[in-house]
N, C-alpha and C positions, 0 to 999 in steps of 0.2 A: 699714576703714582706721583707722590708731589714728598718733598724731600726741607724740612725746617731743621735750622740749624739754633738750639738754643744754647740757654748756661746750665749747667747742670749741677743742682744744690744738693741732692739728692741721688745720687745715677745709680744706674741698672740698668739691666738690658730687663724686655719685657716685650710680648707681645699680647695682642688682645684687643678688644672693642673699644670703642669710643663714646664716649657723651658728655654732649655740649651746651654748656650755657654761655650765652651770647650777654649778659649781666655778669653781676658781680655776683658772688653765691657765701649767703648767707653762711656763717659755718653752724651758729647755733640753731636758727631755724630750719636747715638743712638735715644734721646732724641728730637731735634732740630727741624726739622722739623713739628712734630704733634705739639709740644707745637707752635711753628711760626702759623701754619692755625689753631691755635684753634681748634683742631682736638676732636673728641671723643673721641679716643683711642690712643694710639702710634702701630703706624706699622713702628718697628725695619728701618731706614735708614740708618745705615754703612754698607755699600758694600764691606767694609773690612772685615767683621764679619759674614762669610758664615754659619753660625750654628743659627742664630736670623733675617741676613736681608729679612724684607720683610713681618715677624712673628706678630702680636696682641701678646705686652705682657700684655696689662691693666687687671690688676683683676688674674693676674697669678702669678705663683712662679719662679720669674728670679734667675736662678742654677746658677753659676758662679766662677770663681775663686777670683777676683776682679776685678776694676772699675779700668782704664785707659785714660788717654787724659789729658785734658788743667784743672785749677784751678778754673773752672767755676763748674763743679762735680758738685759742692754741689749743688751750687742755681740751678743747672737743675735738681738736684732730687727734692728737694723743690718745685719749679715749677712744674714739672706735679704732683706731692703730693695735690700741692694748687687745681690744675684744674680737679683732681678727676679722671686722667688717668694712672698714676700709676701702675707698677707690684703690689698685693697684698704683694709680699713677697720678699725681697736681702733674697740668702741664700750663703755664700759666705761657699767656700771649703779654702781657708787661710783664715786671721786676715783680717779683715774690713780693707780697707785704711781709714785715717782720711777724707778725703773730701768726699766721700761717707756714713760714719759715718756723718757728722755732716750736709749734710744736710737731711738726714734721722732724727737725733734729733731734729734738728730746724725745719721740716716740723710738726712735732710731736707738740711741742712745739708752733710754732706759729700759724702752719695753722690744728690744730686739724686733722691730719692723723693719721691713725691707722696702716699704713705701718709695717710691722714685715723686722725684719732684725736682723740673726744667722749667725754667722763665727766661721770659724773653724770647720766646717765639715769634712775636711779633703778630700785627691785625691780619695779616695774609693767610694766619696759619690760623683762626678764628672764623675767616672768610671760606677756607677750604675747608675744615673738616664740617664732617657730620655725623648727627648722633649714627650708631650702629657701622660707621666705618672700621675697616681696619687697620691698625697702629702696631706700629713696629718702635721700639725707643732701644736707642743704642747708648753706652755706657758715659761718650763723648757728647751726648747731650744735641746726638742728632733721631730727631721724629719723623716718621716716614707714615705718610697716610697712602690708603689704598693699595 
């Protein structure tokens, strides 16, 4: 058991699995697809993103360094936020980017999600975790794998 201490933009407590991309993750090509067919879940569609494509993030703890792609970010995390498909948790190892921030706060905000979302984990907590570990996140923006 290994014990990361980040910032917490988003906090909750939350327990549950983990999946990790060691990349940046696309939000729209990630995203796009489940949210298009009104899907259940999201199953991971960037084929660039060999560590998540193909993967059920909904209701999980997406690891990540940060969010990458077009200025759309936001309203596609909002969006599946809205449609209740969603990672349970961003747990970002650098600083949140702004377009991933904000629409993590605006789903919060306007679509009542409870989405968690900590940055600043740092590379160690990127280096440790693994897909299918278990994750504990505490309200103080402390992550606890294994």
């Amino acid at each position: 058991m290994k014990e990361f201490k980040g910032r917490p933009i988003a906090g909750g407590e939350w327990k549950g699995e983990a999946v990790v991309s060691h990349g940046g993750v696309n939000t729209l090509a990630t995203f796009q697809k489940s949210a298009l067919k009104n899907a259940k879940q999201v199953i991971v569609s960037d084929q660039n993103n060999p560590d998540i494509f193909g993967l059920n993030i909904t209701g999980k703890a997406l690891c990540l360094p940060i969010t990458i792609g077009s200025t759309t970010g936001g309203l596609v995390i909002q969006t599946v936020c809205a449609m209740k498909i969603a990672p349970a948790a961003f747990l970002f190892s650098e600083h949140i980017d702004s377009l991933a921030a904000s629409g993590i706060v605006l789903a919060r905000i306007w679509e009542d999600s409870d989405v968690i979302a900590i940055d600043m984990l740092g590379d160690e907590f990127l280096q440790t975790v693994k897909t299918g570990d278990s994750i504990e996140i505490k309200s103080d923006g402390t992550v606890i794998v294994g």
